[in-house]
Structure formats: structure tokens, C-alpha cells
C-alpha positions, 0 to 999 in steps of 0.5 A: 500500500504505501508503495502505491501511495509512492508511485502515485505521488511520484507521478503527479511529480512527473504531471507538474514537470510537464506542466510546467515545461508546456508553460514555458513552451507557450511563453516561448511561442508567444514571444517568437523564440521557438520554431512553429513547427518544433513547438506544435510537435513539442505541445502534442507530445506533452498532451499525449504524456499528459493524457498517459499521466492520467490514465496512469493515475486512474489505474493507480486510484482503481487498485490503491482504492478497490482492490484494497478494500475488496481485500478487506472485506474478505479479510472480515468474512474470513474473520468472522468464519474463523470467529465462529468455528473457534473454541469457547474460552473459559477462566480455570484456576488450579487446584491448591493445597490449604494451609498446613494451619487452621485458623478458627476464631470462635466467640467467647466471654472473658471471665474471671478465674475466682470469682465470689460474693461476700454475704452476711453471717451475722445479721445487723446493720452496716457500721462501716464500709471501707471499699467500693466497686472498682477497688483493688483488695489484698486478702484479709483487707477488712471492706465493712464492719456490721454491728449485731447487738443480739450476737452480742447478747448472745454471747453473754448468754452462752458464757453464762450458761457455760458457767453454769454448766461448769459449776453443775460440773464442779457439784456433780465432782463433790457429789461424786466424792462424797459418794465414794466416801461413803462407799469406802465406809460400807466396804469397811463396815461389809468386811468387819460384819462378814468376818464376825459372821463367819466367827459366829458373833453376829447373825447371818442377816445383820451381816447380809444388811451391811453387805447390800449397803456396800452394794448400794453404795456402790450403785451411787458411785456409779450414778455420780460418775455418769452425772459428772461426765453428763456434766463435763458434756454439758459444759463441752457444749457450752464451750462449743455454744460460746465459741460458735457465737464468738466464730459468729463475732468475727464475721461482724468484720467483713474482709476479701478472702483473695486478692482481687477487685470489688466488681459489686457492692450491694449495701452502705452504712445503716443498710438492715442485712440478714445473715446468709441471705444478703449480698455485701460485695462481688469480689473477682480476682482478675490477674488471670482470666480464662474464656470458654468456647464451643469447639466445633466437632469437626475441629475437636480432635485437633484441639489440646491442653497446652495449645496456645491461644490468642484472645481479640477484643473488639477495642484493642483489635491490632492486639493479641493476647495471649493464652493456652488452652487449660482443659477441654471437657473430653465430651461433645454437647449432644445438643450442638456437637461442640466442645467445651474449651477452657482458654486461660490469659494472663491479665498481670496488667489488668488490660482485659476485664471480667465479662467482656466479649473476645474472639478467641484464635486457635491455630490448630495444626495439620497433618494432611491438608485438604485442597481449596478451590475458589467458591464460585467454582462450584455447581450444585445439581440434584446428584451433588455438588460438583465442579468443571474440569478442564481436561489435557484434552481441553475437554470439559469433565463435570467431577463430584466432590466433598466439601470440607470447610467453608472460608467464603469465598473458598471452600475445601475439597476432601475428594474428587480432585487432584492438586493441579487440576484446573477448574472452570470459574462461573462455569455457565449453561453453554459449558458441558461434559466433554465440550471443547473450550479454551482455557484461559488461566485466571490470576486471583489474588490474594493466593494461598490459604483463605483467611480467618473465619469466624463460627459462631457458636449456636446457642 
């Protein structure tokens, strides 16, 4: 083409020279400078060069016009034919193994370790209160002080009724001793009256007289010695009575059984409590902090104590804290199929607090890791879920498979593939089993195991 467009500028190059010339010739005839004769021949055969010139030019328009647009529009139809005939196109993306970790972020509650109310036991009213919600107590802190005037009377009376059993004792003891005295006396007298007997001094009967006073005497011995020790009984229960009550005084005086912080307080000075039925404070020791979760059943077996854990709060999200798992409950909840996970965290610094809500992260390891396949690959039909395959043949197979997890917008497979494979993305109705397609590879991003998912524990 620009050959053509070459030659054709070449000769309107050669018209304008003879133009020219033709020109000059006629000035030179109209002023009488050139021969008639020569002028006449020269001016025929510059017409007859201009009229090849022409002719020239109309040939030339004729193929740098048509022909090339002829040539182009058969170039369109072969083109179109060629469109037609050719194989449908179709995005595949291979088939890739998963991470050889799992992410699980499941939902838990922070609590505390310990945790304990503070009721009363000893009724009264409130004299003093020393601590308030939000305080940090040491063990054995005193946090309020009760004032019980009947404990207090109650006390008095069992110390008086300790007296008195102590004096009933002391007069059980003389009795006792008096009573053995007596019965020294009546041995005496029985062996006298018995050994004058057998001499034949005194009767048989006087001498039997005396000897059942000893016995009686020794009857009332032995009533006296069970009498002091019901006396010694009575005044151990006045002991245990007294010391009850003053066990009792001493609860007047409330104090943290732990190290902890008051997370509750119920009452203030001159507030009216019951014994063992009102709630003084809430105390929870928070330097360490456990969450439980509900581990799915599919993921119980990869779960341990002494796996580590990371805890994530809603307002510290660029934050981990760490953890380990403490216990399992070795048992699935029949009712969800889920296990029961203790996480425990470290709170030295008192970042986390009881009762807030956490994403607990365990990363739990694999041995074989499934494959994954993008989530639009899938198609669901009556007979299964199944997926587009791209031969080597570049035929299309329809392949069931297995799913495992579910990641969004990727999915694993436990059968029916192979890693390498390449699968069809949004395969439509015109993609059948074993039509012919060209396949076209499609880059996703980001590659590799798919992110964290988030289960929620059903309720």
C-alpha cells in the first residue's frame, strides 16, 4: 500500500514537470523564440504524456482504492468464519493445597478465674464500709464492719450458761466424792460384819444388811460418775455454744478472702442485712482470666491442653493476647456437637476485664491438608455438588466432590480432585461434559490459604 501511495505521488511529480515545461513552451511561442513547427510537435507530445499521466493515475486510484478494500472485506468474512468455528474460552484456576494451619476464631466471654460474693453471717446493720466497686483488695483487707447487738447478747448468754454448766460440773465432782466416801465406809463396815459372821458373833442377816449397803453404795458411785461426765458434756457444749457465737463475732468484720477487685457492692452504712441471705460485695480476682468456647466437632480432635491461644477484643483489635488452652471437657454437647474449651490469659496488667466479649484464635495444626478451590467454582445439581474440569484434552469433565470447610469465598475439597487440576470459574449453561473450550488461566489474588473465619457458636 504505501508503495502505491509512492508511485502515485511520484507521478503527479512527473504531471507538474510537464506542466510546467508546456508553460514555458507557450511563453516561448508567444514571444517568437521557438520554431512553429518544433513547438506544435513539442505541445502534442506533452498532451499525449499528459493524457498517459492520467490514465496512469486512474489505474493507480482503481487498485490503491478497490482492490484494497475488496481485500478487506474478505479479510472480515474470513474473520468472522474463523470467529465462529473457534473454541469457547473459559477462566480455570488450579487446584491448591490449604494451609498446613487452621485458623478458627470462635466467640467467647472473658471471665474471671475466682470469682465470689461476700454475704452476711451475722445479721445487723452496716457500721462501716471501707471499699467500693472498682477497688483493688489484698486478702484479709477488712471492706465493712456490721454491728449485731443480739450476737452480742448472745454471747453473754452462752458464757453464762457455760458457767453454769461448769459449776453443775464442779457439784456433780463433790457429789461424786462424797459418794465414794461413803462407799469406802460400807466396804469397811461389809468386811468387819462378814468376818464376825463367819466367827459366829453376829447373825447371818445383820451381816447380809451391811453387805447390800456396800452394794448400794456402790450403785451411787456409779450414778455420780455418769452425772459428772453428763456434766463435763454439758459444759463441752457450752464451750462449743460460746465459741460458735464468738466464730459468729468475727464475721461482724467483713474482709476479701483473695486478692482481687470489688466488681459489686450491694449495701452502705445503716443498710438492715440478714445473715446468709444478703449480698455485701462481688469480689473477682482478675490477674488471670480464662474464656470458654464451643469447639466445633469437626475441629475437636485437633484441639489440646497446652495449645496456645490468642484472645481479640473488639477495642484493642491490632492486639493479641495471649493464652493456652487449660482443659477441654473430653465430651461433645449432644445438643450442638461442640466442645467445651477452657482458654486461660494472663491479665498481670489488668488490660482485659471480667465479662467482656473476645474472639478467641486457635491455630490448630495439620497433618494432611485438604485442597481449596475458589467458591464460585462450584455447581450444585440434584446428584451433588460438583465442579468443571478442564481436561489435557481441553475437554470439559463435570467431577463430584466433598466439601470440607467453608472460608467464603473458598471452600475445601476432601475428594474428587487432584492438586493441579484446573477448574472452570462461573462455569455457565453453554459449558458441558466433554465440550471443547479454551482455557484461559485466571490470576486471583490474594493466593494461598483463605483467611480467618469466624463460627459462631449456636446457642
Amino acid at each position: 500500500m504505501k508503495q502505491i501511495e509512492d508511485t502515485e505521488l511520484t507521478l503527479r511529480a512527473e504531471i507538474e514537470r510537464l506542466k510546467q515545461k508546456v508553460e514555458e513552451q507557450s511563453r516561448l511561442l508567444a514571444h517568437g523564440e521557438a520554431h512553429p513547427r518544433a513547438s506544435k510537435q513539442v505541445s502534442k507530445t506533452s498532451l499525449w504524456a499528459l493524457a498517459a499521466l492520467a490514465l496512469v493515475l486512474i489505474v493507480v486510484g482503481f487498485f490503491a482504492g478497490y482492490l484494497p478494500h475488496e481485500r478487506r472485506e474478505h479479510m472480515l468474512i474470513a474473520e468472522a468464519g474463523s470467529e465462529a468455528q473457534a473454541l469457547p474460552s473459559v477462566n480455570v484456576v488450579p487446584v491448591e493445597r490449604s494451609s498446613t494451619r487452621s485458623e478458627l476464631v470462635l466467640p467467647g466471654n472473658i471471665q474471671a478465674v475466682t470469682e465470689a460474693p461476700l454475704l452476711a453471717r451475722a445479721s445487723g446493720y452496716v457500721k462501716s464500709r471501707y471499699a467500693d466497686i472498682g477497688d483493688r483488695v489484698k486478702a484479709g483487707q477488712l471492706l465493712a464492719e456490721i454491728e449485731a447487738p443480739e450476737l452480742d447478747q448472745q454471747v453473754k448468754q452462752a458464757q453464762a450458761s457455760l458457767d453454769q454448766a461448769a459449776a453443775s460440773l464442779e457439784q456433780a465432782a463433790a457429789n461424786l466424792q462424797q459418794g465414794q466416801a461413803n462407799a469406802q465406809i460400807a466396804q469397811t463396815t461389809a468386811q468387819r460384819w462378814t468376818s464376825l459372821q463367819s466367827r459366829g458373833v453376829v447373825s447371818r442377816q445383820e451381816n447380809d444388811t451391811y453387805q447390800s449397803q456396800y452394794e448400794a453404795q456402790k450403785a451411787s458411785v456409779h450414778a455420780l460418775e455418769k452425772a459428772v461426765a453428763a456434766a463435763k458434756s454439758n459444759v463441752a457444749a457450752a464451750e462449743a455454744n460460746l465459741s460458735r457465737l464468738k466464730e459468729m463475732q468475727g464475721y461482724k468484720k467483713v474482709v476479701a478472702p483473695f486478692a482481687g477487685v470489688i466488681t459489686q457492692r450491694n449495701v452502705d452504712v445503716g443498710t438492715l442485712i440478714t445473715e446468709g441471705s444478703t449480698l455485701l460485695f462481688r469480689i473477682a480476682q482478675t490477674d488471670r482470666l480464662r474464656t470458654y468456647v464451643n469447639v466445633p466437632q469437626a475441629e475437636a480432635g485437633s484441639v489440646h491442653v497446652g495449645q496456645p491461644a490468642f484472645l481479640i477484643v473488639s477495642d484493642r483489635p491490632q492486639q493479641k493476647f495471649a493464652g493456652t488452652v487449660t482443659r477441654t471437657a473430653n465430651s461433645l454437647d449432644p445438643a450442638t456437637r461442640t466442645l467445651l474449651t477452657e482458654v486461660q490469659v494472663p491479665n498481670a496488667d489488668g488490660a482485659l476485664m471480667p465479662g467482656m466479649y473476645a474472639d478467641v484464635d486457635l491455630a490448630t495444626p495439620r497433618q494432611y491438608p485438604p485442597l481449596l478451590i475458589p467458591g464460585d467454582t462450584l455447581v450444585v445439581r440434584s446428584d451433588g455438588t460438583q465442579v468443571a474440569i478442564v481436561m489435557p484434552d481441553r475437554t470439559v469433565h463435570f467431577q463430584r466432590i466433598q466439601l470440607g470447610r467453608d472460608y467464603g469465598d473458598k471452600v475445601e475439597v476432601l475428594e474428587g480432585l487432584q492438586a493441579g487440576q484446573d477448574v472452570i470459574v462461573n462455569p455457565g449453561d453453554a459449558i458441558r461434559e466433554n465440550a471443547k473450550v479454551n482455557p484461559v488461566a485466571l490470576s486471583l489474588e490474594p493466593r494461598g490459604p483463605a483467611k480467618k473465619r469466624t463460627i459462631r457458636s449456636p446457642k
